[in-house]
Structures are given as structure tokens and as C-alpha cells.
C-alpha positions in Angstrom: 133.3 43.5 -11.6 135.0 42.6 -8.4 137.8 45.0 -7.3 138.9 46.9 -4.4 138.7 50.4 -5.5 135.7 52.6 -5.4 134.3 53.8 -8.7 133.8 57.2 -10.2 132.0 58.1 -12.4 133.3 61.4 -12.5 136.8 60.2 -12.8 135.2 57.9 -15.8 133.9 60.8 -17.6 137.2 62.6 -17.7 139.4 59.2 -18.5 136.1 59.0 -21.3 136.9 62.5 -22.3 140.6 61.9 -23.0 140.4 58.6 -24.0 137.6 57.8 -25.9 135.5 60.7 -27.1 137.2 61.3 -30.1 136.2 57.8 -31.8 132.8 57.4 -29.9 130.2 58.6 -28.9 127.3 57.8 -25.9 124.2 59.6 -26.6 121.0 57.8 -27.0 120.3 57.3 -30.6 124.0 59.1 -31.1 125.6 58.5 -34.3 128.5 56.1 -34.9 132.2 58.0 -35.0 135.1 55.9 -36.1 134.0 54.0 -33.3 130.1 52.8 -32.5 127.8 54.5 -30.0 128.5 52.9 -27.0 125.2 53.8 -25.2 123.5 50.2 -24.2 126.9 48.5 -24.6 126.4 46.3 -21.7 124.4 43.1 -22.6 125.5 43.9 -26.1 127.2 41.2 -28.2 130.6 42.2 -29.9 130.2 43.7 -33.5 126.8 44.0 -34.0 125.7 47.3 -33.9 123.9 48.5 -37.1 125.3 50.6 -39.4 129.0 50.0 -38.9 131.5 48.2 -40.4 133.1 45.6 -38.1 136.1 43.5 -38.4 135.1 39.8 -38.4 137.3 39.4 -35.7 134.5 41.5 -33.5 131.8 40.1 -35.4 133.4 36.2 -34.6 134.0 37.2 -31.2 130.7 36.4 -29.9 131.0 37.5 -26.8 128.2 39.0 -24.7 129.6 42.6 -23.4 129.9 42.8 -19.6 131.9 45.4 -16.8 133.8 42.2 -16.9 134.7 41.4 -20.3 135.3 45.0 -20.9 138.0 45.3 -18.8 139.7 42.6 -19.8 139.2 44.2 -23.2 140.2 47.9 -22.3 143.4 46.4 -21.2 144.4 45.4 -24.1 141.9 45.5 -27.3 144.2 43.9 -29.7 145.1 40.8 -27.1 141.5 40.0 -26.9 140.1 40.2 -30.3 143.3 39.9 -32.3 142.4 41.6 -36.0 140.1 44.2 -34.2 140.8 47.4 -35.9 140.3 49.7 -32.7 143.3 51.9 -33.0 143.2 52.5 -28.8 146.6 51.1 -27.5 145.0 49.9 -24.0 144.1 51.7 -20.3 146.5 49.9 -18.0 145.4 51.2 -14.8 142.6 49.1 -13.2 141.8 52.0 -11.3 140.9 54.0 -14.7 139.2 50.7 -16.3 137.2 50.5 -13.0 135.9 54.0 -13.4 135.6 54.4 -16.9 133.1 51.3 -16.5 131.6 52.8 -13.2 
């Protein structure tokens, strides 16, 4: 994830907080929300988490989640995997991407 700015992870939790929490959730062995849990994301491949009912656009994707393919995809969801069903408009500010990922 190369950028300038310097990641928070307390800033991340509060952008996760506003942002995210209401569809997903992080816990370790947390259950699924609208959204899926999102704890081990990174090194995860797109729509395959058990127990949730993905687009084939996410499933199709085949891509292996990264800091780096996440932003990309937090900037604008419906861009990247046209057909993905993630109701989240996008988080424009690299800053906030940077953190929420930190």
C-alpha cells in the first residue's frame, strides 16, 4: 500500500464505526451481517466466504484481497466488481482508505 500519509488505526476504527459496522462485522468467528465478517479478509479471495450469498460478480472476481486491491475497491465498489450488490457508495478520501486499511 504505498502512500504518503501515516496510518491510524484509530482513525480506521472510527471511519469503520461510521462506515461499515452496520453491514459487517470483525470478530473472530463473528457472524455474517448484510455484509461478511471481514476478520482474515486479507489473503482472502473475493466471494468466498461460507455461509453467504454472493453475487457472481464477487464470486467471478477472482481476485486475491490485498491493502491494495481494497483500496482500489473502497473507492468505488460498484466500478470494480460491476453487479456487486454492496449498497456502500465509495470512501473517496485516500487518507480514510489508508486508515481504514491501517
Amino acid at each position: 500500500f504505498s502512500q504518503p500519509f501515516k496510518m491510524s488505526s484509530n482513525a480506521g476504527a472510527k471511519i469503520f464505526k461510521q462506515r461499515c459496522d452496520q453491514c459487517h462485522s470483525v470478530e473472530a468467528g463473528g457472524k455474517h451481517k448484510t455484509g461478511p465478517n471481514l476478520n482474515g479478509l486479507i489473503g482472502s479471495k473475493t466471494g468466498q466466504k461460507a455461509g453467504l450469498a454472493y453475487t457472481d460478480a464477487n464470486k467471478s472476481k477472482g481476485i486475491t484481497l490485498t491493502t491494495e486491491t481494497l483500496d482500489i475497491y473502497l473507492t468505488n465498489p460498484k466500478k470494480y466488481i460491476p453487479g456487486t450488490k454492496m449498497v456502500y457508495a465509495r470512501l473517496t478520501q485516500k487518507q480514510d482508505r489508508a486508515d481504514l486499511l491501517a
